[in-house]
Backbone as CSV, one residue per row, in Angstrom:
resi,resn,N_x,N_y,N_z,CA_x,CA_y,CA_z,C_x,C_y,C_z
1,UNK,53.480,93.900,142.237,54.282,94.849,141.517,55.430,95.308,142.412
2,UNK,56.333,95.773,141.631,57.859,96.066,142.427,57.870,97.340,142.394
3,UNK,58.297,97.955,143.662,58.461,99.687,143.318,60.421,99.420,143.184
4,UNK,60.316,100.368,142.544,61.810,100.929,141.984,61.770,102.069,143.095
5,UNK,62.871,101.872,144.009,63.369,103.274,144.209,64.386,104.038,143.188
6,UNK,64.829,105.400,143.323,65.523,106.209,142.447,66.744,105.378,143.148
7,UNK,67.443,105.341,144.285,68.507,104.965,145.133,68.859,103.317,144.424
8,UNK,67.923,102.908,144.089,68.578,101.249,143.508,68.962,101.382,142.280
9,UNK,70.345,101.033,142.227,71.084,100.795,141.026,71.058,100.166,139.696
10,UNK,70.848,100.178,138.919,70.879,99.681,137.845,72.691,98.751,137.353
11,UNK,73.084,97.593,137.806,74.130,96.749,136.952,74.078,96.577,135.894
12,UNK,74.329,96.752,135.022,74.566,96.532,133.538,75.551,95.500,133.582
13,UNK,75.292,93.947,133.081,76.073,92.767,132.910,76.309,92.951,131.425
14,UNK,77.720,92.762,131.373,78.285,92.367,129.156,77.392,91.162,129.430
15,UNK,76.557,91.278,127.531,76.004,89.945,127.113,77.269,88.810,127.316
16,UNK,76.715,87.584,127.323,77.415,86.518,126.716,77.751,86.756,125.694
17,UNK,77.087,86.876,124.623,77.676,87.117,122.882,77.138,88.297,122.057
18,UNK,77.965,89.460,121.502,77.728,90.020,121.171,77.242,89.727,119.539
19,UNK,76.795,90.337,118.963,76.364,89.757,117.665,76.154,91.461,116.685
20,UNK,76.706,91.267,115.691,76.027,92.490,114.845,76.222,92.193,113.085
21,UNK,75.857,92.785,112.161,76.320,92.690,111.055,76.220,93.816,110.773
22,UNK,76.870,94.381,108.924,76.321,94.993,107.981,76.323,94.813,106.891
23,UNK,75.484,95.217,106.059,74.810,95.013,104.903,75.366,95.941,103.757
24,UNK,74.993,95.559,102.552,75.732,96.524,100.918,74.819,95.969,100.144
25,UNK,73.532,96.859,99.657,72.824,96.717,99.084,73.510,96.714,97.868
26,UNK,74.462,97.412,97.309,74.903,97.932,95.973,74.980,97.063,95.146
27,UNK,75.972,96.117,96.262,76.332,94.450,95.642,75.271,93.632,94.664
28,UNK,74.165,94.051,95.215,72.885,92.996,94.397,73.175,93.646,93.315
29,UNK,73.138,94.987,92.789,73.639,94.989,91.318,74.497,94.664,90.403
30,UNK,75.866,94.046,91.512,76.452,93.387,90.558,76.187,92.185,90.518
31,UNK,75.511,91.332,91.791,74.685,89.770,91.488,73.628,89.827,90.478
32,UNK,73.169,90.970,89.895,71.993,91.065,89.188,73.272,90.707,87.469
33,UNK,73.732,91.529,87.921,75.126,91.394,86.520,75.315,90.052,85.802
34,UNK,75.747,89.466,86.991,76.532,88.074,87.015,75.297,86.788,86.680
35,UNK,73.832,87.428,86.963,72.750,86.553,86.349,72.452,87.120,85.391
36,UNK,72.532,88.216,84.607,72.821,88.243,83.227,73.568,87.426,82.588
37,UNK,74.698,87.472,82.954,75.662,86.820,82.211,75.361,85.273,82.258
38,UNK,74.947,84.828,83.262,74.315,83.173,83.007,73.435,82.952,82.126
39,UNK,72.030,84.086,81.949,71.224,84.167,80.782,71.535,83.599,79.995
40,UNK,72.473,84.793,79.472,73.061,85.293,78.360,73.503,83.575,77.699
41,UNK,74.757,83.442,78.910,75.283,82.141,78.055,74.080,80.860,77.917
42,UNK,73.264,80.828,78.454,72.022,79.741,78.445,71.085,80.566,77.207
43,UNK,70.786,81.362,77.047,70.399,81.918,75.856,71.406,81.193,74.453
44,UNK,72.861,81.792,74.728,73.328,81.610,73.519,73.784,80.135,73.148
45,UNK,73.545,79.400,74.172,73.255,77.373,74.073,72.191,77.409,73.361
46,UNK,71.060,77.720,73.848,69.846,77.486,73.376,69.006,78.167,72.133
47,UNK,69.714,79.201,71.692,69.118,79.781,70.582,69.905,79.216,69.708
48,UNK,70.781,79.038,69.289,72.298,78.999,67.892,71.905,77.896,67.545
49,UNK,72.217,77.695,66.456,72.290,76.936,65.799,73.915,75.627,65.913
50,UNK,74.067,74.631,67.012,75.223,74.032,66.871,75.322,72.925,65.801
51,UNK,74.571,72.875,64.503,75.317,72.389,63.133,76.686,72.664,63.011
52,UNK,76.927,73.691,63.279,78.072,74.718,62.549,79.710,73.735,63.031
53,UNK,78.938,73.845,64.341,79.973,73.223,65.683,81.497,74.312,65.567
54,UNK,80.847,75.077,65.687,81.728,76.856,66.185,82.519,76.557,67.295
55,UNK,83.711,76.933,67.509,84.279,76.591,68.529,84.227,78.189,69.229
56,UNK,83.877,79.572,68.346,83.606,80.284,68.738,82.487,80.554,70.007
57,UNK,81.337,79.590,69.414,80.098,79.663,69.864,80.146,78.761,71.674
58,UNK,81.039,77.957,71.401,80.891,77.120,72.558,81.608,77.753,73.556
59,UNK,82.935,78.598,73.129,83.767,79.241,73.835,82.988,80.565,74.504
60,UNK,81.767,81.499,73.423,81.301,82.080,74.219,80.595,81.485,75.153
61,UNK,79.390,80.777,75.318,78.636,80.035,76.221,79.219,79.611,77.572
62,UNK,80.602,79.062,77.546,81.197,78.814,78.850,81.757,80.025,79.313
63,UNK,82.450,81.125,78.524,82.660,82.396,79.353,81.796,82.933,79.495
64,UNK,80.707,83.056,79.516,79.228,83.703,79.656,78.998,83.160,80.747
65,UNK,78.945,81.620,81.252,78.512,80.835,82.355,79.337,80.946,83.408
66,UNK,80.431,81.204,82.741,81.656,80.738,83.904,81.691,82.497,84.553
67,UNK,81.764,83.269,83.794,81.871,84.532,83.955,80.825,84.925,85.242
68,UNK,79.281,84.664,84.767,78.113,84.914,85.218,78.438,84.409,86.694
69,UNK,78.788,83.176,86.603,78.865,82.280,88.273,80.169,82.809,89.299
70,UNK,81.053,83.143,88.206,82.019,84.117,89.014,81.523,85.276,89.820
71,UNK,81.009,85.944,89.069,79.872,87.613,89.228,79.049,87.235,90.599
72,UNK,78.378,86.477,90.304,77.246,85.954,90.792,78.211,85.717,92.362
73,UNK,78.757,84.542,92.353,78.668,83.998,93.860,79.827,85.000,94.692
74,UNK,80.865,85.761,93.590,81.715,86.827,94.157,81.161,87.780,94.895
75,UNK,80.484,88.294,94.028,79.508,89.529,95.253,78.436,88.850,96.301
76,UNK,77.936,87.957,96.362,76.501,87.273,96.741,77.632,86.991,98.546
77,UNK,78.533,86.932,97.928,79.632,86.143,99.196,79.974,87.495,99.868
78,UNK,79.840,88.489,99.613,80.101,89.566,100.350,78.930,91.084,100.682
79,UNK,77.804,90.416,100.086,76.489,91.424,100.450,76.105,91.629,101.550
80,UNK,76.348,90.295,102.693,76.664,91.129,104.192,77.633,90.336,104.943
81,UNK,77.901,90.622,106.283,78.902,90.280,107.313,77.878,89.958,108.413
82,UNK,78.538,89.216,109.089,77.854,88.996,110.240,79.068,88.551,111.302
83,UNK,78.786,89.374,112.331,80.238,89.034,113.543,79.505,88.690,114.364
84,UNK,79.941,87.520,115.291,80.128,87.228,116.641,81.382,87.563,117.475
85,UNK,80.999,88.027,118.571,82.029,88.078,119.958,81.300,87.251,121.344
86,UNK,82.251,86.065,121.029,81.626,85.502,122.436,82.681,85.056,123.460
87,UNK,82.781,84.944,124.178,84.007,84.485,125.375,85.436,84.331,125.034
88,UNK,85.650,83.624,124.358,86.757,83.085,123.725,87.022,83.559,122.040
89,UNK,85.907,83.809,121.406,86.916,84.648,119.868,85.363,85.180,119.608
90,UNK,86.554,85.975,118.337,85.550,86.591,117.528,85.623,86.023,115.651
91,UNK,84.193,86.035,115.607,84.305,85.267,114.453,83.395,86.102,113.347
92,UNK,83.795,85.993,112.479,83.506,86.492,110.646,83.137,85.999,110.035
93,UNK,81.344,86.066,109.804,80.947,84.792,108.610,80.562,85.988,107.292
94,UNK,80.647,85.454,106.306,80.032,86.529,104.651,78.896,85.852,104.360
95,UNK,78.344,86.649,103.974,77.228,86.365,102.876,76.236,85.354,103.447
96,UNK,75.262,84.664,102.662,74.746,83.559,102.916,74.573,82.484,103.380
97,UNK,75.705,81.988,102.680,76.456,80.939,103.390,77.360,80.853,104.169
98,UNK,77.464,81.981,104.759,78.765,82.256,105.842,80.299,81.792,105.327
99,UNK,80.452,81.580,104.053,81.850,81.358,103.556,82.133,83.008,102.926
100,UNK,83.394,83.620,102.946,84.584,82.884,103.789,84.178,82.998,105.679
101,UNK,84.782,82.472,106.152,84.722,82.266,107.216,85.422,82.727,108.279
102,UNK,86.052,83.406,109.357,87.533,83.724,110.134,87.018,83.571,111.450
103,UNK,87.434,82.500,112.155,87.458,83.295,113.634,89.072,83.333,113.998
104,UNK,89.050,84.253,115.011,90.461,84.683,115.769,89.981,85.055,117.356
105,UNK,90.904,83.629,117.877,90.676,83.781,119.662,91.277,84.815,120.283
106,UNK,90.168,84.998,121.210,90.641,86.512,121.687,91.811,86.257,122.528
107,UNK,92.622,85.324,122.757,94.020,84.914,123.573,95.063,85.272,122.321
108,UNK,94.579,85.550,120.813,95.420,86.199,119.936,95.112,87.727,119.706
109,UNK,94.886,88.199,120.479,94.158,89.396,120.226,94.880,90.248,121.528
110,UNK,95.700,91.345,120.791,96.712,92.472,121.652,95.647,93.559,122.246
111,UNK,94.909,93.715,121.323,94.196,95.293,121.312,92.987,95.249,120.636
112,UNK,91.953,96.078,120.556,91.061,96.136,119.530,90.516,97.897,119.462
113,UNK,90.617,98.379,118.376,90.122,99.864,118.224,89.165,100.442,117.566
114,UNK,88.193,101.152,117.702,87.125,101.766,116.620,87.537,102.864,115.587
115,UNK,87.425,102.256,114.724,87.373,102.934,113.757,86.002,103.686,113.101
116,UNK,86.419,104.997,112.946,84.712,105.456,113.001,84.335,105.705,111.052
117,UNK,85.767,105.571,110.172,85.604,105.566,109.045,86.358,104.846,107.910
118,UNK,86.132,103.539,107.684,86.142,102.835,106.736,85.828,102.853,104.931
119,UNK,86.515,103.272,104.344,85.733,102.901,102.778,86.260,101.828,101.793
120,UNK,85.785,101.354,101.288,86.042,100.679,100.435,87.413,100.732,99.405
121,UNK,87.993,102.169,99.127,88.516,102.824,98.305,89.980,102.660,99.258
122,UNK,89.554,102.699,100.354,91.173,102.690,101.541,91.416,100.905,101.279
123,UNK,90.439,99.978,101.066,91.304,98.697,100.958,91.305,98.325,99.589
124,UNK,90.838,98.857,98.736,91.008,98.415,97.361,90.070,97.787,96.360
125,UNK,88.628,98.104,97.364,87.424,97.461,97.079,86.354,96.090,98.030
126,UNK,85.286,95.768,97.616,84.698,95.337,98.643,85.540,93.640,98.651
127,UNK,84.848,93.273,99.778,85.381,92.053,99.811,86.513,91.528,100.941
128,UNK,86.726,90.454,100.813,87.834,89.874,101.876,89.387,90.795,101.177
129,UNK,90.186,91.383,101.899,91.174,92.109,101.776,92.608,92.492,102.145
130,UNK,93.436,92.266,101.962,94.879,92.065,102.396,95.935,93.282,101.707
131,UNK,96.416,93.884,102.471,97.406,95.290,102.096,98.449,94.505,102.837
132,UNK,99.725,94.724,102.481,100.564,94.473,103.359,100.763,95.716,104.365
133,UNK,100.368,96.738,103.967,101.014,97.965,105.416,99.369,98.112,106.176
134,UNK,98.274,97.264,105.951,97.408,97.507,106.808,96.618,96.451,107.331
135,UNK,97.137,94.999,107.036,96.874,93.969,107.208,95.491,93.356,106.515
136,UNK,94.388,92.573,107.449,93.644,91.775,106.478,92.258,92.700,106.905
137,UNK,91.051,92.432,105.769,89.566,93.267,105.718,88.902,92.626,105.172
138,UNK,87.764,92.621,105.986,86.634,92.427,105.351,85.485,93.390,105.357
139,UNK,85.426,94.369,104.288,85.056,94.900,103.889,83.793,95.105,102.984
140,UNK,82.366,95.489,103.705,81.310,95.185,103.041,80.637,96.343,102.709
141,UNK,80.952,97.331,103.197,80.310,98.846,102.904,81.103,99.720,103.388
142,UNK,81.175,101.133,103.505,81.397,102.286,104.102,81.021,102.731,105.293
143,UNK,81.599,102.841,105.998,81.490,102.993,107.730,82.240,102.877,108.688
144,UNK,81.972,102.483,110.030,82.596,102.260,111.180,83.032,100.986,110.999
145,UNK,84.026,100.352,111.498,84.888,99.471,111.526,85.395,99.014,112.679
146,UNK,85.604,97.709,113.300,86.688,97.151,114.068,87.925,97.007,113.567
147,UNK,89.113,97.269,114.375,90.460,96.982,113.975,90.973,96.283,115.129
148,UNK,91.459,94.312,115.247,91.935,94.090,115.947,93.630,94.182,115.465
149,UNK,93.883,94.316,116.496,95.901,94.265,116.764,95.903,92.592,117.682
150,UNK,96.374,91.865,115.988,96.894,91.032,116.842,98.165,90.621,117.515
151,UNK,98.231,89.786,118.066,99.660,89.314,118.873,100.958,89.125,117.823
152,UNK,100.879,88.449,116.437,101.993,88.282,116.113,102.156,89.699,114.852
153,UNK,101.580,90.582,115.393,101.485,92.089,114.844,100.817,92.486,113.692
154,UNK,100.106,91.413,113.086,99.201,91.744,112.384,97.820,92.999,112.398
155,UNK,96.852,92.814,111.260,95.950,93.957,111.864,94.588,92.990,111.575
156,UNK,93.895,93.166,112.012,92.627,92.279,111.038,91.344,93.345,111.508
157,UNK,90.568,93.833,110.090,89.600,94.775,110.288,88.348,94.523,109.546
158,UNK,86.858,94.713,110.457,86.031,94.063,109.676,84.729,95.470,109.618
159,UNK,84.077,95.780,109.100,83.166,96.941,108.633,81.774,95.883,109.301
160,UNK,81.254,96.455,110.477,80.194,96.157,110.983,79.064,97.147,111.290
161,UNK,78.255,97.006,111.821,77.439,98.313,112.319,77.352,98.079,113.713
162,UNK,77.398,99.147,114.363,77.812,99.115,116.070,79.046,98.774,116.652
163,UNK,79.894,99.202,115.713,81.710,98.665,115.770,82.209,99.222,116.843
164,UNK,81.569,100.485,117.419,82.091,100.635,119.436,81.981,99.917,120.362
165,UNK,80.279,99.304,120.078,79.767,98.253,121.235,81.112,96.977,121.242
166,UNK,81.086,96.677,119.926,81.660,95.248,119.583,83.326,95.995,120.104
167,UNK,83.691,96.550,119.852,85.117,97.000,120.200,84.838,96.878,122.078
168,UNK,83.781,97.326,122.969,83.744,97.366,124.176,83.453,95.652,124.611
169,UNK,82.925,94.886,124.186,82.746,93.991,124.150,83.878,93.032,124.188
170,UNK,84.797,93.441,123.186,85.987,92.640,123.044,86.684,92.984,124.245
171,UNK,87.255,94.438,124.358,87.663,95.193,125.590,87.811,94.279,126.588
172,UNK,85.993,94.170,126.977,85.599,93.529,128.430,86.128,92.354,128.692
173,UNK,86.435,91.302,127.390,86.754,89.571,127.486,87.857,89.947,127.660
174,UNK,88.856,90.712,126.736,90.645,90.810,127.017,90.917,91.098,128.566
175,UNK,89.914,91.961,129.375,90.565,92.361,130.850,91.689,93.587,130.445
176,UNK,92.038,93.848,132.106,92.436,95.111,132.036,94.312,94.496,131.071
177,UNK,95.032,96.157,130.110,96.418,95.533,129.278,97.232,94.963,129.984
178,UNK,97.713,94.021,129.133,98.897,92.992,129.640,100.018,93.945,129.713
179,UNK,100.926,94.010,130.529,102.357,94.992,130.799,102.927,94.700,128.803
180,UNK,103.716,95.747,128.509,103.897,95.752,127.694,103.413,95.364,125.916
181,UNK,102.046,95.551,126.392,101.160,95.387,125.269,100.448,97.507,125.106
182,UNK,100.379,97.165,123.889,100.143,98.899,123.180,98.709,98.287,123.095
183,UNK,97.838,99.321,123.120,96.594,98.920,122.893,95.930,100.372,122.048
């Protein structure tokens, strides 16, 4: 066994890769929506009567389907986030399948800042997001936020949980500011 003196230091090394996500439960209610609406249109194939050959009937069935799969994989694609920060960039996967996708190398990256309050309502709703006076978001819930400043003056901001660590993290890879960089 090792004795610890009080006098020996504790180093704290940055991980190799930082990692965090967050989550929006809410969303499943509108994926719950959007599998209604697939029902619905597989219901209204399968119950009707196509003797008639309704062009009404067929027209609902595909906006019912098409609608439903819209619903469906729109929110399903944004129920959580998941970020990496590892040496060289930071990267943005959604949902399940990690589409959409972003990484941005931290050699494009001016600055990075915490944001301690994010809502949904400031970018225009959930989801991947673009303002022109506040640049691009991905936006999955209400909360703390990263905001990088990139190099060709853009903004790019993503709603994570532990968005200080990940902001110190980034910090640590950029090194101390480049002369004439705002941070």
């Amino acid at each position: 066994m090792r004795d610890h003196s009080r006098s020996e230091r504790r180093v704290s090394v940055a991980p190799e890769i930082w990692t965090g996500r967050a989550r929006n439960r809410v969303q499943w209610l509108a994926a719950l929506g959007g599998f209604a609406f697939l029902a619905l249109g597989a219901d209204l194939a399968v119950e009707f009567s196509w003797t008639s050959k309704s062009p009404a009937l067929a027209m609902s069935v595909v906006g019912c389907i098409a609608a439903g799969l819209l619903i469906l994989f729109g929110t399903l694609a944004f129920v959580h986030v998941a970020v990496k920060v590892d040496k060289d960039s930071l990267e943005v996967r959604c949902g399940h399948i990690g589409l959409p996708r972003r990484r941005i190398p931290l050699s494009h990256v001016v600055g990075a800042e915490f944001e301690p309050r994010v809502t949904p309502r400031q970018w225009g709703g959930w989801g991947y997001r673009w303002r022109p006076e506040k640049g691009t978001a991905v936006v999955v819930r209400r909360g703390e936020a990263v905001v990088l400043e990139l190099g060709d003056g853009r903004k790019f901001t993503v709603t994570v949980d532990d968005a200080e660590a990940a902001v110190t993290a980034i910090r640590d890879r950029l090194g101390p500011p480049r002369v004439g960089s705002a941070i």
